[in-house]
N, CA, C and O of each residue as an XYZ file, in Angstrom:
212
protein
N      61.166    -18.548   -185.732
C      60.189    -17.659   -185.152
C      60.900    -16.588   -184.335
O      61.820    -16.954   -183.603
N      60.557    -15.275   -184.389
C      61.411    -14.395   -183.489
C      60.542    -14.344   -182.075
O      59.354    -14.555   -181.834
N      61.633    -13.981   -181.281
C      60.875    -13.625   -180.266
C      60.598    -12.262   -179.605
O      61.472    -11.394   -179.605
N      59.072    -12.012   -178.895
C      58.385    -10.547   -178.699
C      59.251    -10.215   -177.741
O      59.551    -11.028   -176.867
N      59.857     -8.752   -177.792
C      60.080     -8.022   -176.481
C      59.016     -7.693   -175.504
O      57.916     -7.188   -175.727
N      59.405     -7.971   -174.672
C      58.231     -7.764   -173.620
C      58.358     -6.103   -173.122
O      57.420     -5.538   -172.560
N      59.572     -5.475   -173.401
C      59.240     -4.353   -172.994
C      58.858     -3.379   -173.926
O      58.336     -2.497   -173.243
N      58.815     -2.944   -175.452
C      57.934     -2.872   -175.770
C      56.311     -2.885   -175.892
O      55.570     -1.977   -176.271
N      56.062     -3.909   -175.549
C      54.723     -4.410   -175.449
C      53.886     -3.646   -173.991
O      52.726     -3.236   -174.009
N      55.147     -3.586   -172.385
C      54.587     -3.404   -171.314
C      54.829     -1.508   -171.451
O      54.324     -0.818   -170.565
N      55.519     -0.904   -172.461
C      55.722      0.442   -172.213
C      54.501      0.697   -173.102
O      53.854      1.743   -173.043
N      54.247     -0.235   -173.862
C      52.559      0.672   -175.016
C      51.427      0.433   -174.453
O      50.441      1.006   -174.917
N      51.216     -0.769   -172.931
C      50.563     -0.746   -172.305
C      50.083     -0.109   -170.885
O      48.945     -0.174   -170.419
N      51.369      0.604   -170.234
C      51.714      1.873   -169.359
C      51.002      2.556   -170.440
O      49.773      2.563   -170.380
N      51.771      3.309   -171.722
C      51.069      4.482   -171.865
C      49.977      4.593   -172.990
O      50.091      5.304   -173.988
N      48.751      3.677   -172.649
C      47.405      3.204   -172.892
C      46.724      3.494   -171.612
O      45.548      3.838   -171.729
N      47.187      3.431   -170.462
C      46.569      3.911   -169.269
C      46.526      4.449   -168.882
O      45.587      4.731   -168.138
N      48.033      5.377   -169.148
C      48.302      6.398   -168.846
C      47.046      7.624   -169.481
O      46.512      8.603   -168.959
N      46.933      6.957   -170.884
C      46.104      8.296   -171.935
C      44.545      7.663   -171.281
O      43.640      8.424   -171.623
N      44.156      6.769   -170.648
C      42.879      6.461   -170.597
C      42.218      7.324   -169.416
O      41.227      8.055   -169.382
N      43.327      6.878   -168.304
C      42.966      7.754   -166.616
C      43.299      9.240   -167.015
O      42.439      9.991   -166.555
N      44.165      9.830   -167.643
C      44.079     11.234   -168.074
C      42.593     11.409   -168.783
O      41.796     12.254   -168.376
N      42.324     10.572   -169.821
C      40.852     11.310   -169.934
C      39.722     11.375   -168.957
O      39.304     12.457   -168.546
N      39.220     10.214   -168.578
C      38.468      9.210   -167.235
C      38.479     10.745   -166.314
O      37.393     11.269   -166.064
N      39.677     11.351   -165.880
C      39.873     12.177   -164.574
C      39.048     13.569   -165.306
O      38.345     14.294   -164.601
N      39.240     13.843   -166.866
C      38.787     15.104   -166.944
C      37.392     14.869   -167.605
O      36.627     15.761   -167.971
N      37.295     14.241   -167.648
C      35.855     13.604   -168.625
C      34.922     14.930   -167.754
O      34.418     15.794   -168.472
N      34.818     14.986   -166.924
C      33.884     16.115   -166.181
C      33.994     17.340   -166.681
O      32.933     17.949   -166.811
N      35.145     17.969   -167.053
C      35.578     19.143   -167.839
C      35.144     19.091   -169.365
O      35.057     20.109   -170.052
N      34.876     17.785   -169.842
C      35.275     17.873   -171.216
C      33.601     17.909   -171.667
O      32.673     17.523   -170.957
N      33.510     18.422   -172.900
C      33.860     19.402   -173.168
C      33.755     20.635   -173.040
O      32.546     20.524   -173.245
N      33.888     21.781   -172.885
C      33.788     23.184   -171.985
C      34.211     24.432   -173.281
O      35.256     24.470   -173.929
N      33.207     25.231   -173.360
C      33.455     26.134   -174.540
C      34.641     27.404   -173.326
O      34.251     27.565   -172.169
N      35.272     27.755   -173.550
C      36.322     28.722   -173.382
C      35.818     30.312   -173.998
O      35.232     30.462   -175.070
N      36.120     31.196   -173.243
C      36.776     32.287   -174.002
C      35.702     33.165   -175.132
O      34.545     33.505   -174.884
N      36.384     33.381   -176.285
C      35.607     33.615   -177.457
C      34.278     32.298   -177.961
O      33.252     32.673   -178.529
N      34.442     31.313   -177.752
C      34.120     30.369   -178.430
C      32.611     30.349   -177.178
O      32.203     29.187   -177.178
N      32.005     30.957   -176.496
C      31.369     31.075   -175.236
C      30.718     31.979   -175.767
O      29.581     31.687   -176.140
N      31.253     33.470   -175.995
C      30.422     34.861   -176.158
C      30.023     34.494   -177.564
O      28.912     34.987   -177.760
N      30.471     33.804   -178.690
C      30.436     33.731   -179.693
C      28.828     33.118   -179.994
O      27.951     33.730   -180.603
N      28.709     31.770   -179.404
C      27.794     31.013   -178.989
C      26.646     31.708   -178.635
O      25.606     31.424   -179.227
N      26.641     32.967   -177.381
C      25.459     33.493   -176.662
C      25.511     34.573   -177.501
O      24.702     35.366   -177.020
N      26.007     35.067   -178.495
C      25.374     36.351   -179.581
C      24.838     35.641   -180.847
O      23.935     36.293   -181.371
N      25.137     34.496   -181.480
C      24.264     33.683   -181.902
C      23.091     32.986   -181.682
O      22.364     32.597   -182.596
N      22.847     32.786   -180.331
C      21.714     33.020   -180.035
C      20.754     34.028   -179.926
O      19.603     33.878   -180.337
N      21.100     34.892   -179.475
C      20.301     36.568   -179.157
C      20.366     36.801   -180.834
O      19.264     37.238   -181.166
N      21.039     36.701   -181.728
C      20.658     36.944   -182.978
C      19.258     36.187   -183.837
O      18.501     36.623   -184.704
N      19.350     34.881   -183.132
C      18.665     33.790   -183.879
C      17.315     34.090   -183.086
O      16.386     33.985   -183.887
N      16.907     34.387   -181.950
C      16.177     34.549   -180.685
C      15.237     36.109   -181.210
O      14.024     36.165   -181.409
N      16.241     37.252   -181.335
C      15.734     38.625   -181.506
C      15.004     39.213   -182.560
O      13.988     39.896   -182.681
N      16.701     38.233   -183.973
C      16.565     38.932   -185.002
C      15.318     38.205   -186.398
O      15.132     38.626   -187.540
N      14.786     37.217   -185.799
C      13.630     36.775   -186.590
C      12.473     36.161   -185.694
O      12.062     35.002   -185.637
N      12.143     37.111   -185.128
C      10.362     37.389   -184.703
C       9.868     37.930   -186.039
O       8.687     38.249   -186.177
């Protein structure tokens, strides 16, 4: 039978927490239209809104 490295095992479990509390902290931000992807959004509306009465 071989035996498990334990450090392996404790570095994929650091960075499992690492990626969990990075999301957890921005979860409030996420998701957030930016930029183009914002104006893009509010002239698709005013099109959909204006252009078929």
């Amino acid at each position: 039978m071989k035996k498990v490295k334990i450090l392996p095992i404790y570095l994929s479990f650091l960075i499992l927490i690492y990626i969990l509390f990075v999301i957890i902290v921005n979860l409030s931000s996420f998701p957030r239209l930016h930029g183009d992807e914002a104006w893009f959004g509010l002239n698709a509306r005013e099109i959909l809104h204006h252009c078929f009465d």
